[in-house]
N, C-alpha and C positions, 0 to 999 in steps of 0.2 A: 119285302121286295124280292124279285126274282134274283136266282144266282148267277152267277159267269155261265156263260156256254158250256157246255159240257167240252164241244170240239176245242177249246179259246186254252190251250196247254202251256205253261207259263215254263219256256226252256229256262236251262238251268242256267247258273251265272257265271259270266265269265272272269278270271282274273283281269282285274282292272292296271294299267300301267299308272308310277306315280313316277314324280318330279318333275322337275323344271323342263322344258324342251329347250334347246343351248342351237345358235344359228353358229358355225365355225367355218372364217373363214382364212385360210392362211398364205403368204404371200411369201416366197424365197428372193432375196434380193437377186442370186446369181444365176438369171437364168443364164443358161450356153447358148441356144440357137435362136434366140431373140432378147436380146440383153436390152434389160428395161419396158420390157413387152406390156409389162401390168399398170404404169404409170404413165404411158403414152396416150396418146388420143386416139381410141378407135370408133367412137361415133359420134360427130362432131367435137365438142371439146372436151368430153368425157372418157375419162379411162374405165380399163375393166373392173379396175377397183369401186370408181363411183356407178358403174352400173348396177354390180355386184351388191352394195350398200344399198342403194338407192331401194331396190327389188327388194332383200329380204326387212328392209325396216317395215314396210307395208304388208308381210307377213302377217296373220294377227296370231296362227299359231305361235311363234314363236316368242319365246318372253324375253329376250336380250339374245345379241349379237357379240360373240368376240372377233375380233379382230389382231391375228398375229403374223409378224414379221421382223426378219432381221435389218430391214431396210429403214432407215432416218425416214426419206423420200414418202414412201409408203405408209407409213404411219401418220406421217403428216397429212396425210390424206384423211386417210382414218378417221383424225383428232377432228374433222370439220366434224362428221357426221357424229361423232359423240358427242361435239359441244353444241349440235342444234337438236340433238334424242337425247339429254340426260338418263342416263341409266338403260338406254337403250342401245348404246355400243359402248362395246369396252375396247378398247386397245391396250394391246401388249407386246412390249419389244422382248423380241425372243434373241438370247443368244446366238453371233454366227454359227457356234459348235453344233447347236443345236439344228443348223439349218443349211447342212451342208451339204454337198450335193453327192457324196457320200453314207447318209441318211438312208436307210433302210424304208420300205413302204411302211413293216412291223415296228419299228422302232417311232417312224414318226408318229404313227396312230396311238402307239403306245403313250407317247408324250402329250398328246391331246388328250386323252383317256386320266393320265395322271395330274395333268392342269387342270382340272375342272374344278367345281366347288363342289360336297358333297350333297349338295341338294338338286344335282343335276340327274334326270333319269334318262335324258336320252339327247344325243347331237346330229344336228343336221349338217352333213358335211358340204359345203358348196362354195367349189372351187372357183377362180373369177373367172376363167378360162372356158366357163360355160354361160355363156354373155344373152342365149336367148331363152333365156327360162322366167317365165312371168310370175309374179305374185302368188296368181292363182295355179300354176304347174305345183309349186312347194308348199299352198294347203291342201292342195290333193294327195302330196306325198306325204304328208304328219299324217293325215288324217287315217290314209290308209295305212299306216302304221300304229296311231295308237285305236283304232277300229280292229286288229289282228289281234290272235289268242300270243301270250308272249309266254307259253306252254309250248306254244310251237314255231314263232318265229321272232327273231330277234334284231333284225334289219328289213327297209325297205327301199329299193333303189331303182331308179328308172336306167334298164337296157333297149336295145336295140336287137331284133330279130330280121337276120338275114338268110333270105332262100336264093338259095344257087347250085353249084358242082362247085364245091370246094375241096381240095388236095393239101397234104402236108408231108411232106417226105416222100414227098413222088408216089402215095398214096390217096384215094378217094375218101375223103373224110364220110360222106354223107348220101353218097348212092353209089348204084353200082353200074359202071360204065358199060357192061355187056349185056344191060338191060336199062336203057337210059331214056327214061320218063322227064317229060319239061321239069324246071326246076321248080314250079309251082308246088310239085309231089314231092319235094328235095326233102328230107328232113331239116328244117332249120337249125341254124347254128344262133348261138345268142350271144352279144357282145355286151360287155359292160361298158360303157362308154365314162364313167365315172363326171357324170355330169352333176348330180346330187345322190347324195344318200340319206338315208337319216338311220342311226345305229342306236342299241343300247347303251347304255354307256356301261353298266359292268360285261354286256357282251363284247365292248370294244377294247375294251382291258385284260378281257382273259384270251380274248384271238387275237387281240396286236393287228385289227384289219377294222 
């Protein structure tokens, strides 16, 4: 039979990611400037926690769901969606200490990093406070995450790029005022909006982010 193409070059391989993919979702009893914000009704009779649940059980990337909180209220919620997905959401009541509003950004990550099970390789972080992200928004984000060389990167998270004339200390961040071209030319600034992520989980542990 004839051979392969000659042009038909078999690139080389990439490191493959392993373990579990982990959906983490975590709920602070004490919010300050909307107390009780997560358990409320915000479209129709749904809270942002059963939104939140609802979205990522339909995930197919994802092989299980935890759910943490220092909140009775909150968990209760939780506990539906675990007793109609066996083994599809977990809940866990997290210490207040652990969930104070005192809490470091580092420190809390680090707590998720260190709760896990060790057959976890990687967590998708998603806050319920990001209420319009569809099913298919967070296969797109696995995907493109575990599609990436993890030689060279080790999270993937959906930002926000903003063109304008932006200032910071009575400074031009991003043009230069005495040669001031529409903002379409602006060098953009890029915002995390911290709507989802999904991290490694031993790079979530050694960065504390």
């Amino acid at each position: 039979g004839r051979g392969r193409d000659a042009n038909h070059r078999q690139l080389p391989s990439r490191p493959r990611r392993s373990g579990l993919v982990v959906g983490y979702v975590g709920c602070r009893a004490g919010s300050q400037r909307c107390p009780n914000k997560n358990s409320k009704p915000f479209y129709g009779a749904d809270s942002l926690i059963d939104i939140k649940l609802r979205v990522l059980i339909r995930v197919p990337e994802i092989d299980y769901i935890i759910f943490s909180s220092d909140s009775s209220d909150y968990c209760s919620i939780a506990q539906k969606y675990a007793d109609m997905n066996p083994g599809r959401v977990r809940v866990v009541r997290k210490d207040a200490k652990d969930a104070s509003s005192e809490t470091t950004a580092a420190e809390y990550f680090q707590y998720i990093a260190d709760h896990l099970d060790s057959d976890v390789g990687a967590v998708v972080y998603a806050p319920v406070t990001a209420p319009m992200l569809e099913p298919t928004d967070f296969s797109n984000l696995i995907q493109a995450f575990l599609n990436s060389d993890p030689t060279h990167f080790d999270s993937v998270g959906f930002v926000l790029e903003r063109r304008g004339h932006f200032w910071y200390a009575n400074q031009p961040l991003n043009y230069d005022p005495s040669d001031q071209r529409g903002t379409q030319n602006a060098l953009p600034i890029v915002e995390i909006p911290y709507t989802a992520h999904i991290v490694d989980r031993a790079a979530m542990s050694e960065s504390r982010s």
